[in-house]
Phi, psi and omega in degrees: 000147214238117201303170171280344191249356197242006158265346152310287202281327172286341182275014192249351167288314194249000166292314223258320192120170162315149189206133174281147199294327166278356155267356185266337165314261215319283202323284142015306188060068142207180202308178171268324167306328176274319189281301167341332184284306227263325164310305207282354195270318187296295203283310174293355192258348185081030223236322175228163176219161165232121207299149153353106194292157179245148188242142180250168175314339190201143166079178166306153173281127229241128210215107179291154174242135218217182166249130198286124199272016175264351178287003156233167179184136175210144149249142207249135150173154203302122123290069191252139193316350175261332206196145139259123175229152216236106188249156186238149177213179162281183157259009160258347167133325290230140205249112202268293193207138172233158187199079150002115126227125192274154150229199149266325151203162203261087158327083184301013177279315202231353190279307167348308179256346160300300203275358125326305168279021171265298225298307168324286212300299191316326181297279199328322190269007171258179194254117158334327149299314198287327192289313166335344191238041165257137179306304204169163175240142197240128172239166201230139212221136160314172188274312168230109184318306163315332174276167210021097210239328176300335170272331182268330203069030194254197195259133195308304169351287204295324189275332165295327177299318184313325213270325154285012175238168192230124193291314238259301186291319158337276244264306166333311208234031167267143188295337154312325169226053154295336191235063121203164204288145169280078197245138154220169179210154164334152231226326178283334199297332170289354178281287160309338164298304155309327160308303197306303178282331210240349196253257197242001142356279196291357177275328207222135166265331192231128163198145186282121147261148202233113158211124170250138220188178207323297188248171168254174185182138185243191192218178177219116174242157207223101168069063161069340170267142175275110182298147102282340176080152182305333196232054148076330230273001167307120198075014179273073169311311186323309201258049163278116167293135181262339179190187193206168187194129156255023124298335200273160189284340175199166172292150149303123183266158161302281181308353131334299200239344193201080166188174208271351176265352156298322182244095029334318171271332157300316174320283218284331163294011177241003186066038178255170165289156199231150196105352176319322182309341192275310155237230197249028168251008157285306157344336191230187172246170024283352202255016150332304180290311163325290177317292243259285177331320165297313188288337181265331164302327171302281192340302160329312203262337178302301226300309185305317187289311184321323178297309175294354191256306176298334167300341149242015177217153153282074182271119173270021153171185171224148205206113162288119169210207237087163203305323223280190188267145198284008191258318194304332185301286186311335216253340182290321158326273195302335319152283194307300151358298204278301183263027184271355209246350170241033145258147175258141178259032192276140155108340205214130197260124176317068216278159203276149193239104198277111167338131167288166201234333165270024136056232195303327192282351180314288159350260213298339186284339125006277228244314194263328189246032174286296215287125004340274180335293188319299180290327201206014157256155159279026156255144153216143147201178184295352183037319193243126164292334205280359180285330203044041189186120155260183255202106187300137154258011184173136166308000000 
């Protein structure tokens, strides 16, 4: 069992960087004798290594101490209605091997064993030492797979089977992952998660995420912690009403209008090929234009949730990110920029609205980097109730 004081010190390794042993003491507030102990216990376990001395103007040469990324190994994945995709990581976050498989929506007759077969391939692609040392598998899930089944079309049968099964114990009790431990979360809460550590984490302590993808949804951190709320639904931006009809079958939801199977379907009603979003041919023609209809509508309806989310949190930002392509990201920024300037704000301080900074891979990496948390931060909290297992919110 791995002490309190020597996960302390590794997570102050993956906030800060490499760090010389008087300055991580300081950081720490312990002794330089007591952190030396607890570094040499990290190194024999393989947990940290140390790096090349740096020679400085004075005094002795200073010999950073790091995380050794071979001291670990975990895997993540995202389960989403367009895909599985499957990540291998390190123990510095560092992304080892990834691996796909698309469908149209995820059949629970057959997605069980796709994610077998990543969880192998992924095992498969390390050195026999190296597979000993995997952690765990994290997985990143919508919260309900099943919903809006009136929007996607799909076959109802199939979204009734989602709602009786536990994702997290099914997958647990696949023979692929029978020896190591399971963990899951909500597929944006895993996204934000990824950002807080490997992305704008260290810049900001409390900012509302945005990540868009088949639907958007977002995350919430709070004072440096990732929130989730008692029932997961925290930061669930998507289902924010934008308006109401008492003609209409439901109020307008966000994810109506600013999520990618919204313009995949302006795609295919203009006869375009759909997925354009994904590179830099949403930008050009013939699908210049859609994209662009699309980008002032989201923007409009994101810009209104920013508002209202700043009206109830004290935010030092809001942070965009998604599956889509990064030129599609900035035009989308700016689009949001413009009309966040026609809401009034008297009263309540405007927060800088940011790029996300890992993008498609947010979700399973995410998703990869809970059994890390379980094992080896000094935080833990539940993130999910529907998870049943708690879950580190921070390195």
């Amino acid at each position: 069992m791995m002490r309190l004081s020597e996960r302390f010190v590794l997570q102050a390794l993956r906030t800060h960087g490499p760090s010389a042993q008087v300055a991580l003491a300081r950081l720490l507030d312990l002794k330089p004798q007591t952190l030396s102990l607890i570094v040499s216990r990290l190194e024999k376990s393989g947990f940290v290594t140390r790096l090349r001395s740096i020679r400085g103007r004075v005094g002795q040469p200073s010999v950073p101490i790091a995380l050794n990324p071979e001291g670990a190994f975990a895997i993540g994945i995202k389960v989403g209605r367009r895909e599985l995709e499957g990540l291998l990581i390190d123990f510095a976050g560092t992304i080892r091997e990834r691996r796909i498989i698309g469908h149209t929506f995820p059949d629970p007759r057959k997605v069980f064993g796709d994610i077998s077969l990543l969880v192998d391939g992924l095992r498969g692609s390390l050195r026999r030492s190296q597979r000993a040392r995997i952690c765990g598998v994290g997985l990143a899930t919508p919260l309900s797979i099943e919903g809006w089944q009136n929007i996607l079309g799909f076959d109802r049968k199939i979204t009734r089977e989602w709602s009786e099964i536990d994702l997290r114990q099914r997958v647990a009790s696949l023979q692929s992952c029978a020896h190591y431990r399971v963990e899951s979360v909500k597929d944006t809460a895993a996204a934000c998660l990824a950002e807080l550590v490997q992305g704008r984490g260290s810049e900001m302590r409390s900012f509302v995420y945005v990540f868009i993808d088949t639907f958007i949804g977002g995350g919430v951190v709070l004072n440096g912690h990732l929130y989730g709320g008692g029932n997961g639904n925290a930061g669930a931006v998507g289902s924010m009403t934008l308006r109401t009809s008492r003609s209409a079958a439901r109020a307008t939801q966000l994810l109506d209008v600013a999520s990618l199977w919204t313009l995949d379907r302006a795609y295919a009603d203009a006869g375009l090929k759909k997925g354009a979003w994904a590179d830099g041919r949403a930008l050009l023609a013939p699908w210049r234009n859609v994209t662009r209809a699309w980008l002032r509508k989201s923007a409009r309806a994101i810009a209104l949730a920013i508002n209202a989310a700043a009206c109830l949190l004290d935010l030092d930002g809001v942070i965009i990110d998604g599956s889509f392509s990064r030129e599609v990201l900035q035009s989308l920024l700016s689009a949001v920029d413009a009309e966040i300037n026609g809401y009034d704000w008297e009263g309540v301080a405007v927060p800088p609205v940011l790029a996300g900074r890992v993008g498609h891979d947010a979700q399973a990496l995410g998703g990869a980097l809970l059994p890390l948390y379980a094992k080896f931060s000094p935080y833990s909290v539940q993130l999910n109730s529907s998870a049943q297992s708690d879950v580190e919110n921070r390195f």
